[in-house]
N, CA, C and O atoms as a Tripos MOL2 file, in Angstrom:
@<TRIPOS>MOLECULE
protein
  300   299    75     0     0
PROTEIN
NO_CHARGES

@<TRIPOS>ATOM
      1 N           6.0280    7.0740   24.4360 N.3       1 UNK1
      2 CA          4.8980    6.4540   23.7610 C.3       1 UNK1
      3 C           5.0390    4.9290   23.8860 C.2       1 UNK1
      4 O           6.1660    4.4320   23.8920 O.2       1 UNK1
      5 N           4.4360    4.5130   23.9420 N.am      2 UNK2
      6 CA          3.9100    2.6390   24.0400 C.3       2 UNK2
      7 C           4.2960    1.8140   22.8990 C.2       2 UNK2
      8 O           4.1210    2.2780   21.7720 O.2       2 UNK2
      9 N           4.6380    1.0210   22.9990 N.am      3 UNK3
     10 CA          4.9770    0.3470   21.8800 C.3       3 UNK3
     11 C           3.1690    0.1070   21.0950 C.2       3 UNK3
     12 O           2.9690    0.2330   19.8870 O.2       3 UNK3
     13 N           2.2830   -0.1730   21.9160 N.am      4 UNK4
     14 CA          0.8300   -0.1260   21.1680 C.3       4 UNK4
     15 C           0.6690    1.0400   20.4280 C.2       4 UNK4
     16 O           0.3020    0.9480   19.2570 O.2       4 UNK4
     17 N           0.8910    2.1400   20.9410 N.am      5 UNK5
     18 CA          0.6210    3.6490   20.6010 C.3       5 UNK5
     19 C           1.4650    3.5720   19.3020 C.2       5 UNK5
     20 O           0.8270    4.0080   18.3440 O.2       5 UNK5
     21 N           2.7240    3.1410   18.9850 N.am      6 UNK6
     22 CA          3.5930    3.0970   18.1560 C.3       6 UNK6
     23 C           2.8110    2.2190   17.1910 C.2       6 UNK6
     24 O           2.7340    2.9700   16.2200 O.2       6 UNK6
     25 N           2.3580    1.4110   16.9460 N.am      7 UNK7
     26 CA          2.0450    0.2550   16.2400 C.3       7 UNK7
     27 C           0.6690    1.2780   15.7690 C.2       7 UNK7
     28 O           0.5720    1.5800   14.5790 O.2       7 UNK7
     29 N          -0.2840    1.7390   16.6870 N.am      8 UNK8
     30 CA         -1.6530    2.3290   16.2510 C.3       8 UNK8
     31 C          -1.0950    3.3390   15.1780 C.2       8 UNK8
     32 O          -1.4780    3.2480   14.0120 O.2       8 UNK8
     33 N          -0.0020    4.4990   15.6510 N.am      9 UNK9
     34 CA          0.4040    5.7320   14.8550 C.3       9 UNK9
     35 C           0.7830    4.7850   13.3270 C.2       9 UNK9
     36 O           0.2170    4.9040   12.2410 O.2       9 UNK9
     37 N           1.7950    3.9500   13.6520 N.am     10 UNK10
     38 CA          2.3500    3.4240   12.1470 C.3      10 UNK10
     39 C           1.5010    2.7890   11.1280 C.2      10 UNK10
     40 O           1.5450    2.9150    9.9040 O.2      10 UNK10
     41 N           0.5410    1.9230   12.0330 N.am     11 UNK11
     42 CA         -0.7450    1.6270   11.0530 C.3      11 UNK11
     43 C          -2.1500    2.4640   10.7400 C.2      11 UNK11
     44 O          -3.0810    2.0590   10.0440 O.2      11 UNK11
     45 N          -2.0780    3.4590   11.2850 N.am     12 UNK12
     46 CA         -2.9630    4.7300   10.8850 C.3      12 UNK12
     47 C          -2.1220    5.3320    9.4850 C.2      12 UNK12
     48 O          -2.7090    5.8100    8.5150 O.2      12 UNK12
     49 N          -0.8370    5.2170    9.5860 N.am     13 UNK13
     50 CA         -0.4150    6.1960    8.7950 C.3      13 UNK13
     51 C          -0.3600    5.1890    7.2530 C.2      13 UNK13
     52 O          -0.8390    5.6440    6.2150 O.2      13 UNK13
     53 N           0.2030    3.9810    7.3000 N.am     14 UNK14
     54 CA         -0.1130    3.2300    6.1500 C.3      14 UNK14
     55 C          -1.9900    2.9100    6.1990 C.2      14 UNK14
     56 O          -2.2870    2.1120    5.3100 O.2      14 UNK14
     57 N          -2.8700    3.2390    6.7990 N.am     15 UNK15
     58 CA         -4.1380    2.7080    5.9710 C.3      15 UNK15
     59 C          -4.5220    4.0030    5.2060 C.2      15 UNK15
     60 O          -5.2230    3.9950    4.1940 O.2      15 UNK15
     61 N          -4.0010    5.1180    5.7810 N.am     16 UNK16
     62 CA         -3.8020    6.6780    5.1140 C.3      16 UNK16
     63 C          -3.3020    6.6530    3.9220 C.2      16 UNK16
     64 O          -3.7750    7.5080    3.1740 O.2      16 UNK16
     65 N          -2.2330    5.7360    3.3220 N.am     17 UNK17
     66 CA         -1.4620    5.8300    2.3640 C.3      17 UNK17
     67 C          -2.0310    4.7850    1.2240 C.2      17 UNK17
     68 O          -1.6840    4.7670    0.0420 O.2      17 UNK17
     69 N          -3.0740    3.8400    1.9210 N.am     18 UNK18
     70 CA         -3.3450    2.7140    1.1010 C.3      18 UNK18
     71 C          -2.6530    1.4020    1.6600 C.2      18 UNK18
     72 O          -2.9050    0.2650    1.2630 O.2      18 UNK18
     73 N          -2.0110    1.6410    2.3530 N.am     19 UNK19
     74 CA         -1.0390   -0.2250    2.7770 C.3      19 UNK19
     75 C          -1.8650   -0.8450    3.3690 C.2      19 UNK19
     76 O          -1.5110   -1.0180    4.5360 O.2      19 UNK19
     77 N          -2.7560   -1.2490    3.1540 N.am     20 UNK20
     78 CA         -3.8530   -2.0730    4.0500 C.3      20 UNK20
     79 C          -3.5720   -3.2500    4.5760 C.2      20 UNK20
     80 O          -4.0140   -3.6910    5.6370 O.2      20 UNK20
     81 N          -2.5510   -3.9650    3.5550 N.am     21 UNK21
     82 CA         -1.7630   -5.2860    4.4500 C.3      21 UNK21
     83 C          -1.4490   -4.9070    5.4360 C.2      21 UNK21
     84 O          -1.9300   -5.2140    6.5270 O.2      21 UNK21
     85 N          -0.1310   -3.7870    5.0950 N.am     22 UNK22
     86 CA          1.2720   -3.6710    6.2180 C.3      22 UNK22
     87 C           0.4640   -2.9480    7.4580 C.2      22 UNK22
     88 O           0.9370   -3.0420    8.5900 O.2      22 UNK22
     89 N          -0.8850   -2.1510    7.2100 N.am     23 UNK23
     90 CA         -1.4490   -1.7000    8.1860 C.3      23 UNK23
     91 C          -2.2010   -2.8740    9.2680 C.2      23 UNK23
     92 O          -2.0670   -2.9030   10.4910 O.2      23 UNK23
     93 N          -2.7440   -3.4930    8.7020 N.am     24 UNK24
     94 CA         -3.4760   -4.6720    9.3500 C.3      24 UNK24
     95 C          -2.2130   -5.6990    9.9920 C.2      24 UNK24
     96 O          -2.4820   -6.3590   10.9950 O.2      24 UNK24
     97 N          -1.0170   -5.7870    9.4540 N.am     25 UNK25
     98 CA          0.3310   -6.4040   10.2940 C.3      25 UNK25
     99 C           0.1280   -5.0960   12.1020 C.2      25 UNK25
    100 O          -0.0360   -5.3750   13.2900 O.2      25 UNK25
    101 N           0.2170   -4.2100   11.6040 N.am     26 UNK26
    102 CA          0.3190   -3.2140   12.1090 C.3      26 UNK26
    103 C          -0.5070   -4.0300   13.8790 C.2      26 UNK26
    104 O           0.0010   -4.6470   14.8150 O.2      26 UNK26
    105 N          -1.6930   -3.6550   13.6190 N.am     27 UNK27
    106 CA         -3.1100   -3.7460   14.3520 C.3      27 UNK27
    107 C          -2.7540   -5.0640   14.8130 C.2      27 UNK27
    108 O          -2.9370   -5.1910   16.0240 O.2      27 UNK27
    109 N          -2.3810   -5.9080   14.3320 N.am     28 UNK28
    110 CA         -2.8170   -7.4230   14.9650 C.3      28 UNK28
    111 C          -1.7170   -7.4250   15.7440 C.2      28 UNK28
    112 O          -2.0150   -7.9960   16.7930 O.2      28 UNK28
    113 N          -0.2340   -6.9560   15.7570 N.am     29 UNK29
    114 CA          0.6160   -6.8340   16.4390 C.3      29 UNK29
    115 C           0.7230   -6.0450   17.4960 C.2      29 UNK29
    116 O           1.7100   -6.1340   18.2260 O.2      29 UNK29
    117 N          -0.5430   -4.9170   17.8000 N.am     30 UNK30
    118 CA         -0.9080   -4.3650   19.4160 C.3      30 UNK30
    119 C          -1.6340   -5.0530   19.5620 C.2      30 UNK30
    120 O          -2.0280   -5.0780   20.7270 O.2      30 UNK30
    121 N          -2.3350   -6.0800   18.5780 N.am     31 UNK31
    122 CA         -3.8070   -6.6510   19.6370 C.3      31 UNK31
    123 C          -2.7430   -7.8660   20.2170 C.2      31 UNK31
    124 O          -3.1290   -8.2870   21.3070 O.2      31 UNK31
    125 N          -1.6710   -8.4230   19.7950 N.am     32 UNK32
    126 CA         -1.2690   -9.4510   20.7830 C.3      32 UNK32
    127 C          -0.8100   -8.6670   21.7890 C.2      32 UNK32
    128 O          -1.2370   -9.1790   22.8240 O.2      32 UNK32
    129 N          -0.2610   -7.8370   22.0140 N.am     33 UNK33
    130 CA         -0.1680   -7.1800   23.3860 C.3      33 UNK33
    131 C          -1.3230   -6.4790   24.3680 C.2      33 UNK33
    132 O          -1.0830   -6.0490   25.4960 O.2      33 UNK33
    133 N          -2.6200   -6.4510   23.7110 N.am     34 UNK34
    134 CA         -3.9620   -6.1990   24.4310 C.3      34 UNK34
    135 C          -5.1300   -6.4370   23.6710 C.2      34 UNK34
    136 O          -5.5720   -5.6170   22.8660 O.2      34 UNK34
    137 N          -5.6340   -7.5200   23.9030 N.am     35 UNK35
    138 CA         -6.5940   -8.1090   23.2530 C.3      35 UNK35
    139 C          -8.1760   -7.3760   23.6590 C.2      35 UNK35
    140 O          -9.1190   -7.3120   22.8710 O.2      35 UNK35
    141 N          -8.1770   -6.8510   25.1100 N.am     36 UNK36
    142 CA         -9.2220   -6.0220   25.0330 C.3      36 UNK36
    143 C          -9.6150   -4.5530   25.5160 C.2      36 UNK36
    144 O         -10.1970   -3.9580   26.4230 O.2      36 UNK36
    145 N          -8.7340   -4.2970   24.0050 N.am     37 UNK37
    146 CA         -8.8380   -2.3330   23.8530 C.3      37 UNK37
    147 C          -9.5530   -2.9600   22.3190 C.2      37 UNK37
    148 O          -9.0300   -3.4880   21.3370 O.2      37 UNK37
    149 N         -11.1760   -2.5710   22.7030 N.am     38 UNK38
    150 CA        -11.7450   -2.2710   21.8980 C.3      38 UNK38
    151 C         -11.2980   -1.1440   20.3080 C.2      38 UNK38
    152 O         -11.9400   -1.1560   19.2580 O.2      38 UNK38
    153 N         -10.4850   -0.5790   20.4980 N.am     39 UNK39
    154 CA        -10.0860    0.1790   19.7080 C.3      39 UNK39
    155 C          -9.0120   -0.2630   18.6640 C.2      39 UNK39
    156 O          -8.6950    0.0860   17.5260 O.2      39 UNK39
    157 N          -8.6100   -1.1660   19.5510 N.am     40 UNK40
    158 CA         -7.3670   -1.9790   18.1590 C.3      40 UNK40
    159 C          -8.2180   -2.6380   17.2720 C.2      40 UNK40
    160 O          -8.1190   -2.4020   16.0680 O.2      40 UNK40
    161 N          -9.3610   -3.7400   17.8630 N.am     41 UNK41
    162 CA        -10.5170   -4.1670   17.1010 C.3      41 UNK41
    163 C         -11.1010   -3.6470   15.8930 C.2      41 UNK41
    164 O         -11.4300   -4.2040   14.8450 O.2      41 UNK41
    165 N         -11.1660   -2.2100   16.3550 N.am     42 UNK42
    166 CA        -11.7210   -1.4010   15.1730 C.3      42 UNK42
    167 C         -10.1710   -1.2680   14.2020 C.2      42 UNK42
    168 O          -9.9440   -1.4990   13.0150 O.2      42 UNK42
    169 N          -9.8320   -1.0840   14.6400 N.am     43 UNK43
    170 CA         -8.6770   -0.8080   13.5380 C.3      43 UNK43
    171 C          -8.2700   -1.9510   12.4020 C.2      43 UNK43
    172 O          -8.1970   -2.0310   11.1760 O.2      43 UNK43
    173 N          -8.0430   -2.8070   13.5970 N.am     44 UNK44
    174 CA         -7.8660   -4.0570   12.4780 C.3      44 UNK44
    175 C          -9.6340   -4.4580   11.1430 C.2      44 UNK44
    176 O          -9.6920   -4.8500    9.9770 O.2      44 UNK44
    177 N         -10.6750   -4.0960   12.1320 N.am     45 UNK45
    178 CA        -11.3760   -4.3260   11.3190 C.3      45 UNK45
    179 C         -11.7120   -3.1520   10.1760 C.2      45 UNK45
    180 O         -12.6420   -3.3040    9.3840 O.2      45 UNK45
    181 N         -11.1240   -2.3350   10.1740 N.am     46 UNK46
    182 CA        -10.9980   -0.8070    9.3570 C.3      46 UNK46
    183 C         -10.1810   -1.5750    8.1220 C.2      46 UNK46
    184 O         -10.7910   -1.5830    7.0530 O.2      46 UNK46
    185 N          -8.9720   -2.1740    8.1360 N.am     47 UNK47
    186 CA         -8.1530   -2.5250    7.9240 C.3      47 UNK47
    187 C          -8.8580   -4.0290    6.8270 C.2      47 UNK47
    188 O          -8.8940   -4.1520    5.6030 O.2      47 UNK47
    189 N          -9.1860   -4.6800    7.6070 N.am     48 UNK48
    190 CA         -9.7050   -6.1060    6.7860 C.3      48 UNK48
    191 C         -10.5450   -5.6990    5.9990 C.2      48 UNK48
    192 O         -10.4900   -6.1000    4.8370 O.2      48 UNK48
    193 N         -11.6350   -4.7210    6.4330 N.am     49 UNK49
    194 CA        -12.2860   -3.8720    5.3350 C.3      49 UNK49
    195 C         -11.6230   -3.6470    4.3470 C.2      49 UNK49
    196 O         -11.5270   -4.5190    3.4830 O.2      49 UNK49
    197 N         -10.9920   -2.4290    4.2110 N.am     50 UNK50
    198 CA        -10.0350   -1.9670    3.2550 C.3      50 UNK50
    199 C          -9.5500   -2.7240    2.4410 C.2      50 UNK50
    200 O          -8.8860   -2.3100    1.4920 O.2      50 UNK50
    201 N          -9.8450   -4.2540    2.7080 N.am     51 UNK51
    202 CA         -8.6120   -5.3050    1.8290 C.3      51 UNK51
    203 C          -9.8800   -6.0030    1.4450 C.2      51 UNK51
    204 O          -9.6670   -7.0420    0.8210 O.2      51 UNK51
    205 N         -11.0130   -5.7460    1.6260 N.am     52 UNK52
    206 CA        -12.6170   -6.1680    1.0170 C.3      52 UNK52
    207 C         -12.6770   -7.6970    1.4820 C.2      52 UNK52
    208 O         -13.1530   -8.6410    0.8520 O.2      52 UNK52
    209 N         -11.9840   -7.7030    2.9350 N.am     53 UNK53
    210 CA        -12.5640   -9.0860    3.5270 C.3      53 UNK53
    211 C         -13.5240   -8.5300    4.8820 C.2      53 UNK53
    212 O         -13.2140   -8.2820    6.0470 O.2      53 UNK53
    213 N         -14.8880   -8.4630    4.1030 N.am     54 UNK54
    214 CA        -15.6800   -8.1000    4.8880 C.3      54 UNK54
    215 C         -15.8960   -9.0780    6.1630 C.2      54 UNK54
    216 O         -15.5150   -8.8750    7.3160 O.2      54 UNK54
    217 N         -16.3110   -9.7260    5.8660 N.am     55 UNK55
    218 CA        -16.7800  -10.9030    7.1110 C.3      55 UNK55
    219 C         -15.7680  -11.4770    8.1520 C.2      55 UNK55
    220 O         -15.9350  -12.3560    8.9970 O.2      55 UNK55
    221 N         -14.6020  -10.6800    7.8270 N.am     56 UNK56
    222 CA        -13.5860  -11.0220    8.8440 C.3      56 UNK56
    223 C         -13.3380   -9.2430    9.8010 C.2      56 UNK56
    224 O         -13.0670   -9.0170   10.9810 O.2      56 UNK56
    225 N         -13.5590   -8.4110    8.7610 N.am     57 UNK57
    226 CA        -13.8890   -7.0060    9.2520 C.3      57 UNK57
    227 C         -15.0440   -7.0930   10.5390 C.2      57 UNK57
    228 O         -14.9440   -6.5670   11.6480 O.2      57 UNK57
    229 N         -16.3650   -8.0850    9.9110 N.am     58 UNK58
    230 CA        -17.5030   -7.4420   10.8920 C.3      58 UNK58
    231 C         -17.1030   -8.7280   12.2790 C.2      58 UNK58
    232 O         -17.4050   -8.5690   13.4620 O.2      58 UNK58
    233 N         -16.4710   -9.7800   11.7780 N.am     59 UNK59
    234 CA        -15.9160  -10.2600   13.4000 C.3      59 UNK59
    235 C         -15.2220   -9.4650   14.1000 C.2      59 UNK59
    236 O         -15.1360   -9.8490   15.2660 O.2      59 UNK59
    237 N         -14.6540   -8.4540   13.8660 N.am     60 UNK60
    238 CA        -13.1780   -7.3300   14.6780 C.3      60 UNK60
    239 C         -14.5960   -6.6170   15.3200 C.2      60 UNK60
    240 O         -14.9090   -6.7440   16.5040 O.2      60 UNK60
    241 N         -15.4390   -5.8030   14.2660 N.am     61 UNK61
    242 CA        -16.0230   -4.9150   14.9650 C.3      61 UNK61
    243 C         -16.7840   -5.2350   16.3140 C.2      61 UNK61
    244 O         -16.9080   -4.5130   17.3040 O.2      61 UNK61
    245 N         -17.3250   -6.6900   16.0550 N.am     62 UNK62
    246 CA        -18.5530   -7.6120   16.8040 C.3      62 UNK62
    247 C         -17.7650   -7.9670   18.2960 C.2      62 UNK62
    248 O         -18.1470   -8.1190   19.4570 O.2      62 UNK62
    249 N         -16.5890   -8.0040   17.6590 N.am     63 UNK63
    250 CA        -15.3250   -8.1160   19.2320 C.3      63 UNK63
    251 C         -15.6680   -6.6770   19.7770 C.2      63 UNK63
    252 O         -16.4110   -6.6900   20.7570 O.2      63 UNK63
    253 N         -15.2310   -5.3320   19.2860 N.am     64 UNK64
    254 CA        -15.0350   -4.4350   19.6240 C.3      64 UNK64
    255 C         -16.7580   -4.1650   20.4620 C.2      64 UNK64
    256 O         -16.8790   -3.8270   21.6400 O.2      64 UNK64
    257 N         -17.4040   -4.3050   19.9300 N.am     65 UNK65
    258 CA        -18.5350   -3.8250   20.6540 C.3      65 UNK65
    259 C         -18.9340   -5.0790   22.1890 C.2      65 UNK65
    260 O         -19.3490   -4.6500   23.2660 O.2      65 UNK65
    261 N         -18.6640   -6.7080   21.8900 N.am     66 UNK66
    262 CA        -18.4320   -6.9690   22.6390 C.3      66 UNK66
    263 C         -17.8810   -6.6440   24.2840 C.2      66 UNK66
    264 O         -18.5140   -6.7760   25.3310 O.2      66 UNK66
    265 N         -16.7300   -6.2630   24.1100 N.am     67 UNK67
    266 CA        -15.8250   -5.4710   24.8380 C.3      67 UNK67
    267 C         -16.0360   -4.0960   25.5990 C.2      67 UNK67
    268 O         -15.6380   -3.5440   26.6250 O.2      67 UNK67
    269 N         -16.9970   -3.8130   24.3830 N.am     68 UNK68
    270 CA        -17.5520   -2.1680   24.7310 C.3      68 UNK68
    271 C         -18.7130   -1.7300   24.2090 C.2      68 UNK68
    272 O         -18.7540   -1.0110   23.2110 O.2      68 UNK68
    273 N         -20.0820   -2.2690   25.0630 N.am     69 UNK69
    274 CA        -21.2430   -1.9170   24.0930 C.3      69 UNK69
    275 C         -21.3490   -0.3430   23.9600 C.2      69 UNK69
    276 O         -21.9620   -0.0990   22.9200 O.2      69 UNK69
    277 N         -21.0710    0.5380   24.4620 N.am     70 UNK70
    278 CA        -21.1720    1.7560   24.1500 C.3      70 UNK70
    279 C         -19.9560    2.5270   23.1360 C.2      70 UNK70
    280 O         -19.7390    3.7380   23.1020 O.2      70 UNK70
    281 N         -19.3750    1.6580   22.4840 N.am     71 UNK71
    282 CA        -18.3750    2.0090   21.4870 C.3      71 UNK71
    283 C         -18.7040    2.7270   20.5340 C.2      71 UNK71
    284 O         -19.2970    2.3190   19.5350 O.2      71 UNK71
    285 N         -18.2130    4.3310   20.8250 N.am     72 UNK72
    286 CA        -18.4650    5.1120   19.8670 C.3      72 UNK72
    287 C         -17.9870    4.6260   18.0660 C.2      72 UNK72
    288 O         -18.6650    4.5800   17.0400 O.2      72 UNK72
    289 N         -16.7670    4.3770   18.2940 N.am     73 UNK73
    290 CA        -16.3290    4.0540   17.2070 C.3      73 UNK73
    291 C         -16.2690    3.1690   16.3210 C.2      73 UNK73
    292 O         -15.5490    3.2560   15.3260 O.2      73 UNK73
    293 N         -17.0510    2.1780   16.5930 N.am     74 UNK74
    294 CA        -17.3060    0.6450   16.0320 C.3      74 UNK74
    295 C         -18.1860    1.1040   14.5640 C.2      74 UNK74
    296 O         -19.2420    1.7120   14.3950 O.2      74 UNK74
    297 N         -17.2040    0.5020   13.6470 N.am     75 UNK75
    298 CA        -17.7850    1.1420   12.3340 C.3      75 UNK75
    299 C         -19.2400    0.1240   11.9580 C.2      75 UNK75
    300 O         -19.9280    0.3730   10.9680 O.2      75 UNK75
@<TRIPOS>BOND
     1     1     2 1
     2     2     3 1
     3     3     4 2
     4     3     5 am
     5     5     6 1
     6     6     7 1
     7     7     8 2
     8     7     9 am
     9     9    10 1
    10    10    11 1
    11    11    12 2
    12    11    13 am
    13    13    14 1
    14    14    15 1
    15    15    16 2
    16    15    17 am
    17    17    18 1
    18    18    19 1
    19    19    20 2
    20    19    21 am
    21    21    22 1
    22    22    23 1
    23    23    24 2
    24    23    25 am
    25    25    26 1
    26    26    27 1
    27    27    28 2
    28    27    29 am
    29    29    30 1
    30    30    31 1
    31    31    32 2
    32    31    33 am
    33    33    34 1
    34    34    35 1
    35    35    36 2
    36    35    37 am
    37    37    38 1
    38    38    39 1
    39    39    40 2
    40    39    41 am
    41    41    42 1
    42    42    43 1
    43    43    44 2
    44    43    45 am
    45    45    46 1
    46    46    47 1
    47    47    48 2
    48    47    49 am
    49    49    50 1
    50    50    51 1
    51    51    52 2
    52    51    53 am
    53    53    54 1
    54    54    55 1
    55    55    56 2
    56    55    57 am
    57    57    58 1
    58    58    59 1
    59    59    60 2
    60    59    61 am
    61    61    62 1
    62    62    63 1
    63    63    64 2
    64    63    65 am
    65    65    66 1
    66    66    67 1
    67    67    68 2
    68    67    69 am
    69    69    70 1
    70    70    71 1
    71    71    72 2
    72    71    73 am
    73    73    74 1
    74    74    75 1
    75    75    76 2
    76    75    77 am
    77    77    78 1
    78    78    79 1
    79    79    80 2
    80    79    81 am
    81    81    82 1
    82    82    83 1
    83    83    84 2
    84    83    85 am
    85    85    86 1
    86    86    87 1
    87    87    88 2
    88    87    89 am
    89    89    90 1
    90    90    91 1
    91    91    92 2
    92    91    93 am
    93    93    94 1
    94    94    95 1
    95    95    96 2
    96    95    97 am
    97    97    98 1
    98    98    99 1
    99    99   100 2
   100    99   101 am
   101   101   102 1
   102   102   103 1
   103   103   104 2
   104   103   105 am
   105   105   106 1
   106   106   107 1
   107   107   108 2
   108   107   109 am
   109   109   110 1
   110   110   111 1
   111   111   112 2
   112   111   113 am
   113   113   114 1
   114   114   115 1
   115   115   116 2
   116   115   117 am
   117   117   118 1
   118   118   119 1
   119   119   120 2
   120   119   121 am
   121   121   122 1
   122   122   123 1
   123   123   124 2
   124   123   125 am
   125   125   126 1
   126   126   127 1
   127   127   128 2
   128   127   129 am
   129   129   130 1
   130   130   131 1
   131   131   132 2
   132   131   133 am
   133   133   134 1
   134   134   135 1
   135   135   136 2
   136   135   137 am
   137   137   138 1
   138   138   139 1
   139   139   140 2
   140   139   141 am
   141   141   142 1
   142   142   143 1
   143   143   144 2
   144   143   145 am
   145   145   146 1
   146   146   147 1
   147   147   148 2
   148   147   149 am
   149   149   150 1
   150   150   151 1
   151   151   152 2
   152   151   153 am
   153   153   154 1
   154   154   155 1
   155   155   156 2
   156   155   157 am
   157   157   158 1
   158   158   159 1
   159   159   160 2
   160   159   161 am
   161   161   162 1
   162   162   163 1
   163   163   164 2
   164   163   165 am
   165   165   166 1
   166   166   167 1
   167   167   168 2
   168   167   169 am
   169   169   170 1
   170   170   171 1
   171   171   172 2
   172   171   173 am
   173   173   174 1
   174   174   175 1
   175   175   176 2
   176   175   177 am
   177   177   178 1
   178   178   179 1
   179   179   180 2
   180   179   181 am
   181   181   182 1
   182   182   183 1
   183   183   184 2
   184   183   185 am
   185   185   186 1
   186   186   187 1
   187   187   188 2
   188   187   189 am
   189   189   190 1
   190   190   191 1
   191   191   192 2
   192   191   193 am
   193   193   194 1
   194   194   195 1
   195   195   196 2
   196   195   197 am
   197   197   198 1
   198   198   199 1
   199   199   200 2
   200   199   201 am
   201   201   202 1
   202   202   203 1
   203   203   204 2
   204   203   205 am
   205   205   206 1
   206   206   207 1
   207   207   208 2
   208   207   209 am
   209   209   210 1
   210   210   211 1
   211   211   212 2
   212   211   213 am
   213   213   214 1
   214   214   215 1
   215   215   216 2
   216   215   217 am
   217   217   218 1
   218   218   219 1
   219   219   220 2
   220   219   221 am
   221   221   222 1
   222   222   223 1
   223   223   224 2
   224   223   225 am
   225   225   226 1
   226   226   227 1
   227   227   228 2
   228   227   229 am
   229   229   230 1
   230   230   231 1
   231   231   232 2
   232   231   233 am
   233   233   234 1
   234   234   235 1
   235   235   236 2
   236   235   237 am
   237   237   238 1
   238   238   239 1
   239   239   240 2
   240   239   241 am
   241   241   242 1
   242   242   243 1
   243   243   244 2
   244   243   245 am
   245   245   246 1
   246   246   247 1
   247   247   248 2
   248   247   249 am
   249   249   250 1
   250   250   251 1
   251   251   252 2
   252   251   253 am
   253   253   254 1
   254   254   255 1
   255   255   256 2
   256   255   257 am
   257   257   258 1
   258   258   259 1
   259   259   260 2
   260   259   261 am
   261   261   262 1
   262   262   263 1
   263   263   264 2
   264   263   265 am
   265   265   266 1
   266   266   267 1
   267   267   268 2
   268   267   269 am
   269   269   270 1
   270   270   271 1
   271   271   272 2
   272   271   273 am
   273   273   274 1
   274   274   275 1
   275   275   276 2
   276   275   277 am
   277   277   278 1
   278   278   279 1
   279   279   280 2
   280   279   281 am
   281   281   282 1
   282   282   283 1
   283   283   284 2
   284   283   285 am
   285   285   286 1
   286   286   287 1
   287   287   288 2
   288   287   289 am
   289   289   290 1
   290   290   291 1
   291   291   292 2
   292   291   293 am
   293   293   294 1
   294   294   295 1
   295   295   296 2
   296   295   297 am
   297   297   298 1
   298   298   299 1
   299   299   300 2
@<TRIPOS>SUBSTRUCTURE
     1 UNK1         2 RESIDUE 1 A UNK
     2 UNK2         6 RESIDUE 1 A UNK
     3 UNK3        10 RESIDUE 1 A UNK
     4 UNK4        14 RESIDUE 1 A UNK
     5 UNK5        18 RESIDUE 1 A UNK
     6 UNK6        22 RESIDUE 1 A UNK
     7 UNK7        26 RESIDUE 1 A UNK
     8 UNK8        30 RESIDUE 1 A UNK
     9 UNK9        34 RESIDUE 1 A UNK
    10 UNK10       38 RESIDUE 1 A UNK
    11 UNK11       42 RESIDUE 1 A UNK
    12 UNK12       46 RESIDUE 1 A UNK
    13 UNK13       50 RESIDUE 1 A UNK
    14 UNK14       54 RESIDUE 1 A UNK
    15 UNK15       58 RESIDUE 1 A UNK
    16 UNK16       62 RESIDUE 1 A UNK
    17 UNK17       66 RESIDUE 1 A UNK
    18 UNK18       70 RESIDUE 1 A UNK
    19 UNK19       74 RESIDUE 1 A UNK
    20 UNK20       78 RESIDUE 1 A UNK
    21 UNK21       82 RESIDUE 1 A UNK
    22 UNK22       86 RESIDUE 1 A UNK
    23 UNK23       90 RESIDUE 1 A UNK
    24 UNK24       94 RESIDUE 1 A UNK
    25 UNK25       98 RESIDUE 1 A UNK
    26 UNK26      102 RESIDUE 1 A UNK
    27 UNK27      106 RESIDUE 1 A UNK
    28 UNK28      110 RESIDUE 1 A UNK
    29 UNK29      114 RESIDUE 1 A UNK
    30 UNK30      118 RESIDUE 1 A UNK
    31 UNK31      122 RESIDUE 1 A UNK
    32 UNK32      126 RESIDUE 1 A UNK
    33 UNK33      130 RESIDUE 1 A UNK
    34 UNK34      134 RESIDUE 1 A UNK
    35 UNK35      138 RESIDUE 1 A UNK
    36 UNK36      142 RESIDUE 1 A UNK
    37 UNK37      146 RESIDUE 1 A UNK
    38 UNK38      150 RESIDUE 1 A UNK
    39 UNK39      154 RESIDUE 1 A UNK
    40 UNK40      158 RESIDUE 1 A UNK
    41 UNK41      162 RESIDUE 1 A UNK
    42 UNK42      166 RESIDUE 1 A UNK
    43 UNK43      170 RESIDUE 1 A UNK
    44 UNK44      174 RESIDUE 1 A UNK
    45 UNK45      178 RESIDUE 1 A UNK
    46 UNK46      182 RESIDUE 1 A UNK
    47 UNK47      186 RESIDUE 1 A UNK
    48 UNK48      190 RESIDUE 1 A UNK
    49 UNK49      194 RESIDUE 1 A UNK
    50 UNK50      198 RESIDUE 1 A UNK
    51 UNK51      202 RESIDUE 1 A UNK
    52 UNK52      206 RESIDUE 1 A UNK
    53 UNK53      210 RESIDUE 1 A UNK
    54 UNK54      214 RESIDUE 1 A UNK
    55 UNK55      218 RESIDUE 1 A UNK
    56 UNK56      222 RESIDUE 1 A UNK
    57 UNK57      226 RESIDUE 1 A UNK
    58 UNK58      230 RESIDUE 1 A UNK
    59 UNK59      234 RESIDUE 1 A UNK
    60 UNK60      238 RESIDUE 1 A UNK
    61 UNK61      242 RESIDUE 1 A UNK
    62 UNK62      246 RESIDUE 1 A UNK
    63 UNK63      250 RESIDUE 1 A UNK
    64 UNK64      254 RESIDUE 1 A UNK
    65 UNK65      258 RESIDUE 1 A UNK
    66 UNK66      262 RESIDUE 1 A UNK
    67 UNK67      266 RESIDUE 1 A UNK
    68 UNK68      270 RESIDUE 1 A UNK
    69 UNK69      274 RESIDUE 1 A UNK
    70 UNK70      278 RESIDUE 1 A UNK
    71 UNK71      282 RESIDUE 1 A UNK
    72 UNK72      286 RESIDUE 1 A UNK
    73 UNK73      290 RESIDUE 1 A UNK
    74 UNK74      294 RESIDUE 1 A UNK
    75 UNK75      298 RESIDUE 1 A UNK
C-alpha cells in the first residue's frame, strides 16, 4: 500500500471516529505528495467541513472539481 493510501485509510478512519483535526493532518499530508488526485481534495474538504470551516471546505471541493469536472464525489 502507498504511503497516500496509508494516510487516506488512517484519515478515513479518524473522521469515522470524530478526529476531524488529526483526520484533516491526515489529508493534507497525501495532498503534499499529490496535489492533483482530486480525491484527497474531497477528503480534506470532508474534513474542514466537519470542523465547521465551511469556506475553506468549499475551496478543497472547488479544487477537486477543478481537477475533475466530472467528479463523482465532490460533496
Amino acid at each position: 500500500m502507498s504511503q497516500i493510501q496509508e494516510l487516506v485509510k488512517k484519515g478515513k478512519i479518524l473522521l469515522n471516529d470524530g478526529k476531524f483535526y488529526d483526520a484533516l493532518g491526515c489529508f493534507e499530508q497525501a495532498l503534499l505528495l499529490n496535489q492533483n488526485d482530486p480525491d484527497l481534495w474531497n477528503y480534506k474538504g470532508v474534513a474542514l467541513r466537519s470542523l465547521g470551516r465551511y469556506e475553506e471546505s468549499m475551496e478543497c471541493f472547488n479544487k477537486s472539481l477543478e481537477i475533475d469536472p466530472r467528479d463523482k464525489h465532490a460533496s
